[in-house]
PDB file of N, CA, C and O in Angstrom:
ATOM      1  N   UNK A   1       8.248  12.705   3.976  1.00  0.00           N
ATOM      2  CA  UNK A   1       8.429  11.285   3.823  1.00  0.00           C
ATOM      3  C   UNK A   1       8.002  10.872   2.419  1.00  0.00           C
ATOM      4  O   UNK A   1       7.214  11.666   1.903  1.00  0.00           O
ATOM      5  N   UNK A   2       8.314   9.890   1.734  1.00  0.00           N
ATOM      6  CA  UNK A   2       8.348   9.175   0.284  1.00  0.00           C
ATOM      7  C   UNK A   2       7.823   8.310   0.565  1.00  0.00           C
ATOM      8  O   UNK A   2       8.024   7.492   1.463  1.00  0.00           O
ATOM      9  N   UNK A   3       6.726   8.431  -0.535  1.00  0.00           N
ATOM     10  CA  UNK A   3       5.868   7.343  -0.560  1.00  0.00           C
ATOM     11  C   UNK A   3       6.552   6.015  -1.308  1.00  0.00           C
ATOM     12  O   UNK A   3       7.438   6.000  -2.162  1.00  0.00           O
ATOM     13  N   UNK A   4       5.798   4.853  -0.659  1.00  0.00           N
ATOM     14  CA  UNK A   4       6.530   3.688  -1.281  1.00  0.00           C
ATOM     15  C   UNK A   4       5.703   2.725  -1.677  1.00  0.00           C
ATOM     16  O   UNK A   4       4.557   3.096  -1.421  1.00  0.00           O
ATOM     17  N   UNK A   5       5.709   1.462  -2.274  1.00  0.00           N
ATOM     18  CA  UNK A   5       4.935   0.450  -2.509  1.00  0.00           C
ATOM     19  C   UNK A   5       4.289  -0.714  -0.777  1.00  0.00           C
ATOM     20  O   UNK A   5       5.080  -1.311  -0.046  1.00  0.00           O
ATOM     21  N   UNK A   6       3.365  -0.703  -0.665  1.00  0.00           N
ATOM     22  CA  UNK A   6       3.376  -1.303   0.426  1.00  0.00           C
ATOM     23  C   UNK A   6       1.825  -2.608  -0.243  1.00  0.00           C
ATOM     24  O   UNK A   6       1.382  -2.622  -1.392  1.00  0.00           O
ATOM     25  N   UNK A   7       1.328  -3.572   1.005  1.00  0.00           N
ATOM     26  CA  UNK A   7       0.138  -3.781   0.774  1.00  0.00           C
ATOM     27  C   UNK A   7      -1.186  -3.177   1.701  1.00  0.00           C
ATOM     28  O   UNK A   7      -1.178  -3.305   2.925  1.00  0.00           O
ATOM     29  N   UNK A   8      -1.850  -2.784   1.279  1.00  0.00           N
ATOM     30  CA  UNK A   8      -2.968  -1.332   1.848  1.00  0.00           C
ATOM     31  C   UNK A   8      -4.239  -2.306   1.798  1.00  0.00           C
ATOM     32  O   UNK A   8      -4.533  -3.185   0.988  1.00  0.00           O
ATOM     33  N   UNK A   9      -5.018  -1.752   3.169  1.00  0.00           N
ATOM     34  CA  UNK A   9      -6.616  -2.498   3.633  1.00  0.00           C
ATOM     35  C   UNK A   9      -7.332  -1.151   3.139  1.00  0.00           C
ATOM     36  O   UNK A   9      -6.864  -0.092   3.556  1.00  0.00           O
ATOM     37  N   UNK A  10      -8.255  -1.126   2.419  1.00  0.00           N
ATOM     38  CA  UNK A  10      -8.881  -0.226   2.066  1.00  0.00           C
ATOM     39  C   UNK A  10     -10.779  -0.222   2.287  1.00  0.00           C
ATOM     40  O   UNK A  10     -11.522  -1.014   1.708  1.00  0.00           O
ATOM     41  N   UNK A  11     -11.178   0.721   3.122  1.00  0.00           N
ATOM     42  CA  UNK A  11     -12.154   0.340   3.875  1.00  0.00           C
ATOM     43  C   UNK A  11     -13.530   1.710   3.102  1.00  0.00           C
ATOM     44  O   UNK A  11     -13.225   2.851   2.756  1.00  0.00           O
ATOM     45  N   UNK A  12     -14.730   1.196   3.039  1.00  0.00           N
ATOM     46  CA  UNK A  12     -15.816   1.959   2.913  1.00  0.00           C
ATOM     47  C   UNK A  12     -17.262   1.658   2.996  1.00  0.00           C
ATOM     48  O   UNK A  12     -17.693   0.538   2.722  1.00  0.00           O
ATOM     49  N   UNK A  13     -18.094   2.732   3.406  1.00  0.00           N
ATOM     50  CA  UNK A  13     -19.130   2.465   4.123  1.00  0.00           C
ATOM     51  C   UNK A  13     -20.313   1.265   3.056  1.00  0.00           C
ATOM     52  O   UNK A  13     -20.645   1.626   1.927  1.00  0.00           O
ATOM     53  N   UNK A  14     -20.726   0.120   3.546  1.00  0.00           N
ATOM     54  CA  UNK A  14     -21.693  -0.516   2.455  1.00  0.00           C
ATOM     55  C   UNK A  14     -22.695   0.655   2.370  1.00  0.00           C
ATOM     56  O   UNK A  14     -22.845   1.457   3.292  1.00  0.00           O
ATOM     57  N   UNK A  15     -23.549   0.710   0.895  1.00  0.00           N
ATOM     58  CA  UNK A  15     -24.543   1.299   0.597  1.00  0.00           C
ATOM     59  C   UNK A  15     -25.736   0.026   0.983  1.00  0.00           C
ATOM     60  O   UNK A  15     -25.866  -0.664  -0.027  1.00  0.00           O
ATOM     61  N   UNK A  16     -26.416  -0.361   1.848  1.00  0.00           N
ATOM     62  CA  UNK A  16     -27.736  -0.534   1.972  1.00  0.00           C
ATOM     63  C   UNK A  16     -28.407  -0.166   0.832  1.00  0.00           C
ATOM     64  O   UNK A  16     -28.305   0.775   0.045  1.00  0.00           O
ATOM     65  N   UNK A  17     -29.349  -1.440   0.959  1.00  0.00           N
ATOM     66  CA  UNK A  17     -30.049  -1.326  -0.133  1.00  0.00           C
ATOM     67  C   UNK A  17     -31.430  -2.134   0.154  1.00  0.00           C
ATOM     68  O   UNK A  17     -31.395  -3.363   0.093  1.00  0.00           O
ATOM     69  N   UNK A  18     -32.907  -1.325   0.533  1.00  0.00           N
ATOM     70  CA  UNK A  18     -33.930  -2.322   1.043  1.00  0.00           C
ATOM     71  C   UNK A  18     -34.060  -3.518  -0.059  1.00  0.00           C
ATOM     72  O   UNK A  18     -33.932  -3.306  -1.265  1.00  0.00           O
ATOM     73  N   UNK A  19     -34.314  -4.724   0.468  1.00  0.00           N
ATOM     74  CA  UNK A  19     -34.243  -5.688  -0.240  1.00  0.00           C
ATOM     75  C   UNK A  19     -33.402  -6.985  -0.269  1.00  0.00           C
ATOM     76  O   UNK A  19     -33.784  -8.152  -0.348  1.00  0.00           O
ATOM     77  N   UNK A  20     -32.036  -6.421  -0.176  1.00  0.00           N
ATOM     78  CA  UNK A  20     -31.093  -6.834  -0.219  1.00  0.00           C
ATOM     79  C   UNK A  20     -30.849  -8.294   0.645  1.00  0.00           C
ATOM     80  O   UNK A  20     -30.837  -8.147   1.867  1.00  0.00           O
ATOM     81  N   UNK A  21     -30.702  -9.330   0.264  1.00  0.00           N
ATOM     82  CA  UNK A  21     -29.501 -10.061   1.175  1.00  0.00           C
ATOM     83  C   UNK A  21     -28.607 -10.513   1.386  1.00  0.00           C
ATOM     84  O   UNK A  21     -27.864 -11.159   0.647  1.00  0.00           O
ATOM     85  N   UNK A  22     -28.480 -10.138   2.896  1.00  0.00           N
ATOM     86  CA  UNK A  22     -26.546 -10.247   3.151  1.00  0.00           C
ATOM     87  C   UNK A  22     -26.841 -10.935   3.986  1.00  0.00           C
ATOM     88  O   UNK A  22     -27.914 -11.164   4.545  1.00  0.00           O
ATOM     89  N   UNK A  23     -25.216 -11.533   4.169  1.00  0.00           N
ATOM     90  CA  UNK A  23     -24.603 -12.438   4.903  1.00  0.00           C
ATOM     91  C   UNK A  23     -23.728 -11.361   5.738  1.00  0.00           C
ATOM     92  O   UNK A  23     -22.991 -10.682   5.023  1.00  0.00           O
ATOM     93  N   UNK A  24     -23.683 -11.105   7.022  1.00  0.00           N
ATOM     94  CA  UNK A  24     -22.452 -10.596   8.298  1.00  0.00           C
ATOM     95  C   UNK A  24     -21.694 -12.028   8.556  1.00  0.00           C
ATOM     96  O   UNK A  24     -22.301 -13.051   8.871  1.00  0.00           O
ATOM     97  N   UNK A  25     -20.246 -11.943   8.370  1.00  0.00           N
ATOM     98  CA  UNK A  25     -19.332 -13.423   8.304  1.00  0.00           C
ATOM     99  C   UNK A  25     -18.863 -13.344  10.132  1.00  0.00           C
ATOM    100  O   UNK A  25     -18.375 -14.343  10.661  1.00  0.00           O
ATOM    101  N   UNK A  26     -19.025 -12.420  10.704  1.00  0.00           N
ATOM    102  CA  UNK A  26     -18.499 -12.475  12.037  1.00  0.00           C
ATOM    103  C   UNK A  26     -19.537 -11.299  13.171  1.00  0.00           C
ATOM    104  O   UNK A  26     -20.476 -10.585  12.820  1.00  0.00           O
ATOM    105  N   UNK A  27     -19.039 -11.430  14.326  1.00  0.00           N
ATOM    106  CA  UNK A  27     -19.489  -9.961  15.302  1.00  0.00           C
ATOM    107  C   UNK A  27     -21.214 -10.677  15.716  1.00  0.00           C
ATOM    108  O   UNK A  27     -21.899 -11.601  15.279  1.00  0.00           O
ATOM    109  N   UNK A  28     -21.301 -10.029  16.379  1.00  0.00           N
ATOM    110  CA  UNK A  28     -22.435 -10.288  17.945  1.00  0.00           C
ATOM    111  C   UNK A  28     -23.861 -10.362  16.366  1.00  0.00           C
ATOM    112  O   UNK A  28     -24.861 -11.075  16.447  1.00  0.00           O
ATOM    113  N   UNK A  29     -23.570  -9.532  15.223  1.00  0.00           N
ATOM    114  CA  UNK A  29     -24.690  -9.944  14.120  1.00  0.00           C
ATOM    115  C   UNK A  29     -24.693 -10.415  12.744  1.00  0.00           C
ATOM    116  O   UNK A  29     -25.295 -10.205  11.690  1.00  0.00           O
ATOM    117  N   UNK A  30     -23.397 -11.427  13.392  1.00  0.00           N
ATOM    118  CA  UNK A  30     -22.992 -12.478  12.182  1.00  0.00           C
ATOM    119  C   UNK A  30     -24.331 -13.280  12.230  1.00  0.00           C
ATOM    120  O   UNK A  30     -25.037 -13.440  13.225  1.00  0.00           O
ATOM    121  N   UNK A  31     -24.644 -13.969  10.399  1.00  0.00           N
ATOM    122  CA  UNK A  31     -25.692 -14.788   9.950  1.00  0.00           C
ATOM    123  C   UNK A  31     -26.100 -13.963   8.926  1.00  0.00           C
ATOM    124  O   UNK A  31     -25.619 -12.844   8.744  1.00  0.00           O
ATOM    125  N   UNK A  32     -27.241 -14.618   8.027  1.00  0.00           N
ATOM    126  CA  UNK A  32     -28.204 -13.974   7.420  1.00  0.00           C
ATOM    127  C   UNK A  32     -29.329 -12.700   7.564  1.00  0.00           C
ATOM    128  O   UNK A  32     -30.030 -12.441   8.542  1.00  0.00           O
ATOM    129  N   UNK A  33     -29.292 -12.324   6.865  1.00  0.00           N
ATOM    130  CA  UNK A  33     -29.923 -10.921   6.991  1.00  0.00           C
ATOM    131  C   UNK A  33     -31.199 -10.394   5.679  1.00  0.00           C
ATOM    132  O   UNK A  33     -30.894 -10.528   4.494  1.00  0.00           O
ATOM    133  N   UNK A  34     -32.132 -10.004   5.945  1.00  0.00           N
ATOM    134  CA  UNK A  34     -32.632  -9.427   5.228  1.00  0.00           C
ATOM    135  C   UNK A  34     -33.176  -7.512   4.951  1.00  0.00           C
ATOM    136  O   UNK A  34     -34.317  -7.182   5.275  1.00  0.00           O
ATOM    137  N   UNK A  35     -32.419  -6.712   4.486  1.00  0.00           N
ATOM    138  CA  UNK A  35     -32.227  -5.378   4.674  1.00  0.00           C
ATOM    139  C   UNK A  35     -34.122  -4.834   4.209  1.00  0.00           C
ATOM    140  O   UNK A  35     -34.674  -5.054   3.131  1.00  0.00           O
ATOM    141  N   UNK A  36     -34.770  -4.059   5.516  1.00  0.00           N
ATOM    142  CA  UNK A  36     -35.607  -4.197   5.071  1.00  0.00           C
ATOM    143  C   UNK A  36     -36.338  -2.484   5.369  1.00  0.00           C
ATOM    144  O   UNK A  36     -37.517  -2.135   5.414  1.00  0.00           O
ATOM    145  N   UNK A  37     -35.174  -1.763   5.516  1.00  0.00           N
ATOM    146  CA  UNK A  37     -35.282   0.002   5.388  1.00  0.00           C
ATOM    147  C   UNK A  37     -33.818   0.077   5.575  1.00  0.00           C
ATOM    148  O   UNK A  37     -32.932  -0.696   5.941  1.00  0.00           O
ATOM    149  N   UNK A  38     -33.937   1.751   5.040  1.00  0.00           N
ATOM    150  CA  UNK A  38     -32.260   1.994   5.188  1.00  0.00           C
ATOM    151  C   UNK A  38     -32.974   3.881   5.024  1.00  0.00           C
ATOM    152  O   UNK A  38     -33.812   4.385   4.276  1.00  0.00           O
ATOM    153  N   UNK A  39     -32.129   4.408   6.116  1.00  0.00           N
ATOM    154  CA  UNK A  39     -32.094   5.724   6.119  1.00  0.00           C
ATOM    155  C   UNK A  39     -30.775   6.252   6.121  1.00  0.00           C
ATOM    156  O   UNK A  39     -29.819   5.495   5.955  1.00  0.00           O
ATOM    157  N   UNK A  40     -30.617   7.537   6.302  1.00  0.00           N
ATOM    158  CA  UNK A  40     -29.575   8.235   6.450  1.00  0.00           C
ATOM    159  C   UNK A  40     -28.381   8.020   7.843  1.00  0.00           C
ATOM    160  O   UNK A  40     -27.310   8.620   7.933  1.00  0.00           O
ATOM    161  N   UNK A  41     -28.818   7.206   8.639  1.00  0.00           N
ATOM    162  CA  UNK A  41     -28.016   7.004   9.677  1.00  0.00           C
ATOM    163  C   UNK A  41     -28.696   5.530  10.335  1.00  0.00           C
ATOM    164  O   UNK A  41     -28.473   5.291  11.521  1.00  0.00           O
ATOM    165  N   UNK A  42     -29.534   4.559   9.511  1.00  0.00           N
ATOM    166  CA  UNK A  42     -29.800   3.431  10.344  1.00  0.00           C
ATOM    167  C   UNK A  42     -29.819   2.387   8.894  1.00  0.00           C
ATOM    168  O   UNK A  42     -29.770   2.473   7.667  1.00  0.00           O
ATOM    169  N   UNK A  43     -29.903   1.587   9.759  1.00  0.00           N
ATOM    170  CA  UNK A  43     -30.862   0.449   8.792  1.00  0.00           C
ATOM    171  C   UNK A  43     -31.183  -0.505   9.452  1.00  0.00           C
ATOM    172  O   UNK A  43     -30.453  -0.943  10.341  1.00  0.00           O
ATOM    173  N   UNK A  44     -32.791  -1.223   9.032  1.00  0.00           N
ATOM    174  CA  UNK A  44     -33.419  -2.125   9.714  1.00  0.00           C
ATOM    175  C   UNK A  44     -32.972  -3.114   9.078  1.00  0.00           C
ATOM    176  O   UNK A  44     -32.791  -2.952   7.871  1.00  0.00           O
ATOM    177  N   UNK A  45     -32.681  -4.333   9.641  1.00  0.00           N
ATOM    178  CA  UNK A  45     -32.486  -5.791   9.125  1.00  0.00           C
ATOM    179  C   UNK A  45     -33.432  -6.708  10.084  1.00  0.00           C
ATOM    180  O   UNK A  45     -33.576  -6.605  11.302  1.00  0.00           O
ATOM    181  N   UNK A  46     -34.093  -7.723   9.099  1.00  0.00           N
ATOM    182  CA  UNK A  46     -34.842  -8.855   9.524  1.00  0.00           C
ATOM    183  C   UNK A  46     -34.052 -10.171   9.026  1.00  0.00           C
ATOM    184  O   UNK A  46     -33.488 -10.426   7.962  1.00  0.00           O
ATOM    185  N   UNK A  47     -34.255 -10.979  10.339  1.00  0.00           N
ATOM    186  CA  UNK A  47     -34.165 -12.004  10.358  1.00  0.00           C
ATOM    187  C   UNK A  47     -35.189 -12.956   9.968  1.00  0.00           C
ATOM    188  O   UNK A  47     -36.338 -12.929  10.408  1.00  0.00           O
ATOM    189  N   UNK A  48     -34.564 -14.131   8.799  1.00  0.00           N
ATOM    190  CA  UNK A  48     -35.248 -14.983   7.766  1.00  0.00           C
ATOM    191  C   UNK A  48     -35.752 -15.872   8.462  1.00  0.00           C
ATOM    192  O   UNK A  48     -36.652 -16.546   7.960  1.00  0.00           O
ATOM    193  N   UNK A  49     -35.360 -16.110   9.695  1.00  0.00           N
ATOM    194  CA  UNK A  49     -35.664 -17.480  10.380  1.00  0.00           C
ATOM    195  C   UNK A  49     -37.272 -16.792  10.881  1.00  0.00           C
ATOM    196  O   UNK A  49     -38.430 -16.784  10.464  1.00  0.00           O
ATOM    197  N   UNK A  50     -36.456 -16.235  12.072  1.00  0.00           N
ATOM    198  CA  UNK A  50     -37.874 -15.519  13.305  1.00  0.00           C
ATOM    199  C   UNK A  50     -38.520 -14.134  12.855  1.00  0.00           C
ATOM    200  O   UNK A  50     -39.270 -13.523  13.618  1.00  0.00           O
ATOM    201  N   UNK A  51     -38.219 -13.696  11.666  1.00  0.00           N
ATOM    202  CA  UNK A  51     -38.931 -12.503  11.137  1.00  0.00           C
ATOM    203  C   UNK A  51     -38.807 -11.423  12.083  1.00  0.00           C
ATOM    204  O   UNK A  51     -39.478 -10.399  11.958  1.00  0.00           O
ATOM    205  N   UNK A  52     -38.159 -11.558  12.823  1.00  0.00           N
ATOM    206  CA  UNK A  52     -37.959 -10.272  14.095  1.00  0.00           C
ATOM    207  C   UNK A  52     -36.902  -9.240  13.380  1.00  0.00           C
ATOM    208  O   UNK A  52     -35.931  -9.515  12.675  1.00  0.00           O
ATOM    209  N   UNK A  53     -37.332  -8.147  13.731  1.00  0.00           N
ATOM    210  CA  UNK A  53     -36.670  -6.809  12.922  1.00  0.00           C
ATOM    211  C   UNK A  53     -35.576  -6.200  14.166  1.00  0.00           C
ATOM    212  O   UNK A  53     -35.779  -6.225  15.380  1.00  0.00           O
ATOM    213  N   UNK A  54     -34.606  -5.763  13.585  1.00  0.00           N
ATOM    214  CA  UNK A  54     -33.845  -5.108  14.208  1.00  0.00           C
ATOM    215  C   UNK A  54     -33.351  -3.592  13.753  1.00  0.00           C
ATOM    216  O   UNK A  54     -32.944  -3.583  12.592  1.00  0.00           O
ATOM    217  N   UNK A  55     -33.303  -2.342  14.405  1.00  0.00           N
ATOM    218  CA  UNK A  55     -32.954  -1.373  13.725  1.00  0.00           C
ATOM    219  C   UNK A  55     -31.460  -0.821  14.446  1.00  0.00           C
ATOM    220  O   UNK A  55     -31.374  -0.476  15.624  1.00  0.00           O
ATOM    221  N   UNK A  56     -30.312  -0.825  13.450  1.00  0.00           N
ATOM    222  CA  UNK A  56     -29.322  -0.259  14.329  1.00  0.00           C
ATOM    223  C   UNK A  56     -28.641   1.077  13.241  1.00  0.00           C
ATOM    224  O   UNK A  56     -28.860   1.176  12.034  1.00  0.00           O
ATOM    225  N   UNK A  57     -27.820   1.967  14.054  1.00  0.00           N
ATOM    226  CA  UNK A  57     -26.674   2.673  13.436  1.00  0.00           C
ATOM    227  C   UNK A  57     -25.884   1.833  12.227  1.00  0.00           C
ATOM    228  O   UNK A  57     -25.021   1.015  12.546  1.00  0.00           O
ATOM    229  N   UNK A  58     -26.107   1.993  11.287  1.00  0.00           N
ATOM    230  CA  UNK A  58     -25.173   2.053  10.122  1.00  0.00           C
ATOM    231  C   UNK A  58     -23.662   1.219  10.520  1.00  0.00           C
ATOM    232  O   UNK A  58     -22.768   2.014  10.230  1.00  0.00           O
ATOM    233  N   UNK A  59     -23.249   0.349  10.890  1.00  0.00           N
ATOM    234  CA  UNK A  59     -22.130  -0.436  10.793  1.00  0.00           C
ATOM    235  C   UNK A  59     -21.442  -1.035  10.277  1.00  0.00           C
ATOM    236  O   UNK A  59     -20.342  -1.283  10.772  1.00  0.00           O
ATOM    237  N   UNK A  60     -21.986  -1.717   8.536  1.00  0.00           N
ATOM    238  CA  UNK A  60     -21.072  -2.167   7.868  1.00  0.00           C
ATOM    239  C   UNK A  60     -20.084  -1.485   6.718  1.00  0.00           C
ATOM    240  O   UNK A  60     -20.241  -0.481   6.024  1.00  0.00           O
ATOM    241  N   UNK A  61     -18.997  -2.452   6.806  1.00  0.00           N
ATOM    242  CA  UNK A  61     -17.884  -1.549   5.798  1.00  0.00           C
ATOM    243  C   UNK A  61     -17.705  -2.781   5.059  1.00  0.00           C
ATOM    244  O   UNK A  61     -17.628  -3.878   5.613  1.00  0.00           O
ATOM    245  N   UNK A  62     -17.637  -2.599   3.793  1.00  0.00           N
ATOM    246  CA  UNK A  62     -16.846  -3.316   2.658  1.00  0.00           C
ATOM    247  C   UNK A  62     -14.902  -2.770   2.813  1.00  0.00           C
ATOM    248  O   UNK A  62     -14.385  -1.656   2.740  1.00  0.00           O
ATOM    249  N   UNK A  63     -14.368  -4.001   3.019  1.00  0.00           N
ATOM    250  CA  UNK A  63     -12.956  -3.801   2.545  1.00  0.00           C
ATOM    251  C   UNK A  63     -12.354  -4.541   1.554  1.00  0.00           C
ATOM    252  O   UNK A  63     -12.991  -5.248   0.772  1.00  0.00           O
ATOM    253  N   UNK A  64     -11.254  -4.425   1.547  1.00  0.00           N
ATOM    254  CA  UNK A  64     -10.428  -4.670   0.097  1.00  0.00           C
ATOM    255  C   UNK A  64      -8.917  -4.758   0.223  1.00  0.00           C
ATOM    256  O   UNK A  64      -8.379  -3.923   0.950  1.00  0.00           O
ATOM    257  N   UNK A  65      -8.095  -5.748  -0.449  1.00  0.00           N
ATOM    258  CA  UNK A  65      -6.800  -5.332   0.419  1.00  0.00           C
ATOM    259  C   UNK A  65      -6.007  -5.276  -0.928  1.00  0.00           C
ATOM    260  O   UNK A  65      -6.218  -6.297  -1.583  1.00  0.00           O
ATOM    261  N   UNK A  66      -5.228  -4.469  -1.492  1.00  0.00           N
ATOM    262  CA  UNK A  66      -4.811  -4.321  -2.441  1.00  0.00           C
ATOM    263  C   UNK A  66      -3.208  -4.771  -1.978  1.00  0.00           C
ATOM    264  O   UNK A  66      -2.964  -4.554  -0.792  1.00  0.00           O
ATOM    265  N   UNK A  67      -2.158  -5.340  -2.745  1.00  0.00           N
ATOM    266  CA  UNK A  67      -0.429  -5.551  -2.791  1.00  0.00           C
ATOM    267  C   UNK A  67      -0.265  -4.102  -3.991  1.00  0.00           C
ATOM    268  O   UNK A  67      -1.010  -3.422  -4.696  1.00  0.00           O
ATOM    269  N   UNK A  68       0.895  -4.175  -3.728  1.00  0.00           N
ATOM    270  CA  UNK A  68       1.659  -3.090  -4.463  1.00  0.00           C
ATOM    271  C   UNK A  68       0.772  -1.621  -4.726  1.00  0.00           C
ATOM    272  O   UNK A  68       0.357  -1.088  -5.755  1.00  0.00           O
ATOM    273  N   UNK A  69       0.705  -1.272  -3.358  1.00  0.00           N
ATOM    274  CA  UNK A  69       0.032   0.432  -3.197  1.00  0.00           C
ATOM    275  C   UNK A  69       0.768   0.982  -2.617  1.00  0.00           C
ATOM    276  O   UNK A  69       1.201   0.747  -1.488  1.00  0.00           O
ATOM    277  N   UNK A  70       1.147   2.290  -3.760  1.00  0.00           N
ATOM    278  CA  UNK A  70       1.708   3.649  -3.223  1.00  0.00           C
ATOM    279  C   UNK A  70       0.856   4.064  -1.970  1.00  0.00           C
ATOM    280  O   UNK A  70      -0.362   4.228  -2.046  1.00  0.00           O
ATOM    281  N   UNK A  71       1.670   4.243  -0.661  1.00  0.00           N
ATOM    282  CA  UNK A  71       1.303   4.467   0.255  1.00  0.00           C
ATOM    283  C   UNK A  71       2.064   5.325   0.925  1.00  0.00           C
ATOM    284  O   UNK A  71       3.209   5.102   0.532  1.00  0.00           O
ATOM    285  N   UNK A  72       2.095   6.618   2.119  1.00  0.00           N
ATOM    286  CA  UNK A  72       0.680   6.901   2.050  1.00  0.00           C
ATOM    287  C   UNK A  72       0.522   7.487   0.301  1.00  0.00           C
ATOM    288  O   UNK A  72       1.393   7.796  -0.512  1.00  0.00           O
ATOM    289  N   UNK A  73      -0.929   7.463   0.204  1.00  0.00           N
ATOM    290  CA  UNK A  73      -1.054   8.114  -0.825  1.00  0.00           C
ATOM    291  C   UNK A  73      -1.101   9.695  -0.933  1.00  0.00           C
ATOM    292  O   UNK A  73      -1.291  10.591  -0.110  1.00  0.00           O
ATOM    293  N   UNK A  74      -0.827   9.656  -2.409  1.00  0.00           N
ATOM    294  CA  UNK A  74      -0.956  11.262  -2.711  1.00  0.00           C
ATOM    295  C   UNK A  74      -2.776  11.535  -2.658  1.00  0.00           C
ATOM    296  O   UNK A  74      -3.648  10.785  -3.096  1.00  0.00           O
ATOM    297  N   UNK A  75      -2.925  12.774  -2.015  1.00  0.00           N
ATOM    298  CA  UNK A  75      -4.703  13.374  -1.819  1.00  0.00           C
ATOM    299  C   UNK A  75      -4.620  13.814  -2.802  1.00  0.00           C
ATOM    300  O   UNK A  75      -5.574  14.420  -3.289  1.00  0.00           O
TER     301      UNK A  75
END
């Protein structure tokens, strides 16, 4: 098959970063956030309001949606 011009969602894992704050815009842990460890497969986030910590699996992705991408692409 020949690749062609299409528009492409392009998805990758956020790097955590203790310190950090983010905003989640949607999902069961949409709101403010304060990143306050990050390991190899978790990260803790506290909440600014009630200071209560939460530790989960690694879930966010940064995406991106590019127009006019050769798709599929060449590896």
């Amino acid at each position: 098959m020949a690749a062609s011009v299409h528009t492409v969602h392009f998805f990758k894992t956020f790097q955590f970063e203790a310190g950090q704050k983010i905003h989640i815009i949607d999902g069961p842990r949409r709101g403010d956030w304060l990143v306050v460890e990050v390991d190899a497969t978790h990260v803790t986030l506290q909440c600014p309001i009630s200071k209560k910590q939460f530790r989960w699996p690694l879930f966010c992705y940064f995406s991106e949606t590019k127009t006019d991408t050769v798709w599929p692409a060449a590896e």
